[in-house]
C-alpha positions as CSV (number, residue, x, y, z in Angstrom):
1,X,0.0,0.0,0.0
2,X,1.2,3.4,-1.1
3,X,0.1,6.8,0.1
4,X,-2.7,8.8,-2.2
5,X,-1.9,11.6,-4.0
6,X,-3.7,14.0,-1.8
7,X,-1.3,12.6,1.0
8,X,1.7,13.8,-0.8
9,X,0.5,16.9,-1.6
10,X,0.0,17.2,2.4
11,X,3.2,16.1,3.0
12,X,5.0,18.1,0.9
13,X,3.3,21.4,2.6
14,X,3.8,20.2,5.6
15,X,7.6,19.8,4.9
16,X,8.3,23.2,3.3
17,X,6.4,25.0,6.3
18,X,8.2,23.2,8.6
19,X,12.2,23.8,6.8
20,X,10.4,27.7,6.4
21,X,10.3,27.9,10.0
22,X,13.9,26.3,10.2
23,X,12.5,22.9,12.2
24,X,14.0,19.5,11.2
25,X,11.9,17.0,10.6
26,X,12.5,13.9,13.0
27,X,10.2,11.1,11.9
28,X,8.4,10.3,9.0
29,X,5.9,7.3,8.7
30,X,3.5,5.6,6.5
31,X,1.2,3.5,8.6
32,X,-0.2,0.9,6.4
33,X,-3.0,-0.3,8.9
34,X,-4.7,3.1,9.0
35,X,-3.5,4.7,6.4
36,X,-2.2,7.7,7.5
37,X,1.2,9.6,7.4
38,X,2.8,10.9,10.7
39,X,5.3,13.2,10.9
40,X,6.9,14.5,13.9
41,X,8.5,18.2,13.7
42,X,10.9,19.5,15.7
43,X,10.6,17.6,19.3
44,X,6.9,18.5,19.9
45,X,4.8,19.1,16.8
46,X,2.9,16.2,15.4
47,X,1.0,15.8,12.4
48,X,-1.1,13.3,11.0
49,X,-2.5,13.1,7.7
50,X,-5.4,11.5,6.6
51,X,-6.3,9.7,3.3
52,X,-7.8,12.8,2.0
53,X,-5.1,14.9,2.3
54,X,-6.5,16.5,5.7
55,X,-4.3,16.7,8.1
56,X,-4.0,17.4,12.1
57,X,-1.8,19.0,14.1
Protein backbone atom coordinates (compact mmCIF):
# COMPACT_ATOMS: atom_id res chain seq x y z
CA UNK A 1 0.00 0.00 0.00
CA UNK A 2 1.23 3.39 -1.11
CA UNK A 3 0.07 6.81 0.08
CA UNK A 4 -2.71 8.77 -2.19
CA UNK A 5 -1.93 11.55 -4.04
CA UNK A 6 -3.65 14.04 -1.77
CA UNK A 7 -1.33 12.63 1.04
CA UNK A 8 1.68 13.78 -0.80
CA UNK A 9 0.54 16.88 -1.59
CA UNK A 10 0.01 17.15 2.44
CA UNK A 11 3.18 16.11 2.98
CA UNK A 12 5.00 18.14 0.86
CA UNK A 13 3.25 21.43 2.62
CA UNK A 14 3.83 20.19 5.60
CA UNK A 15 7.65 19.81 4.87
CA UNK A 16 8.26 23.17 3.31
CA UNK A 17 6.42 25.04 6.27
CA UNK A 18 8.22 23.17 8.64
CA UNK A 19 12.20 23.80 6.80
CA UNK A 20 10.38 27.71 6.41
CA UNK A 21 10.32 27.91 9.96
CA UNK A 22 13.88 26.34 10.24
CA UNK A 23 12.46 22.92 12.21
CA UNK A 24 13.99 19.54 11.22
CA UNK A 25 11.86 17.04 10.57
CA UNK A 26 12.51 13.92 13.02
CA UNK A 27 10.18 11.15 11.90
CA UNK A 28 8.43 10.31 8.96
CA UNK A 29 5.87 7.31 8.73
CA UNK A 30 3.52 5.59 6.48
CA UNK A 31 1.19 3.50 8.62
CA UNK A 32 -0.16 0.89 6.39
CA UNK A 33 -3.03 -0.26 8.89
CA UNK A 34 -4.67 3.08 8.98
CA UNK A 35 -3.47 4.75 6.38
CA UNK A 36 -2.20 7.72 7.52
CA UNK A 37 1.22 9.57 7.39
CA UNK A 38 2.83 10.91 10.68
CA UNK A 39 5.29 13.24 10.89
CA UNK A 40 6.89 14.49 13.90
CA UNK A 41 8.53 18.17 13.70
CA UNK A 42 10.91 19.54 15.69
CA UNK A 43 10.64 17.63 19.28
CA UNK A 44 6.94 18.48 19.92
CA UNK A 45 4.83 19.12 16.82
CA UNK A 46 2.90 16.23 15.36
CA UNK A 47 1.00 15.83 12.45
CA UNK A 48 -1.14 13.28 11.04
CA UNK A 49 -2.48 13.11 7.74
CA UNK A 50 -5.43 11.49 6.61
CA UNK A 51 -6.26 9.65 3.31
CA UNK A 52 -7.80 12.79 1.98
CA UNK A 53 -5.08 14.95 2.26
CA UNK A 54 -6.49 16.54 5.71
CA UNK A 55 -4.28 16.73 8.05
CA UNK A 56 -4.05 17.42 12.11
CA UNK A 57 -1.78 19.03 14.06
Amino acid sequence: MEPTADQLKELYRVCVMASNLLQPINVVRFDERVKRIFVLVGETIEIEIYPNGRSVV
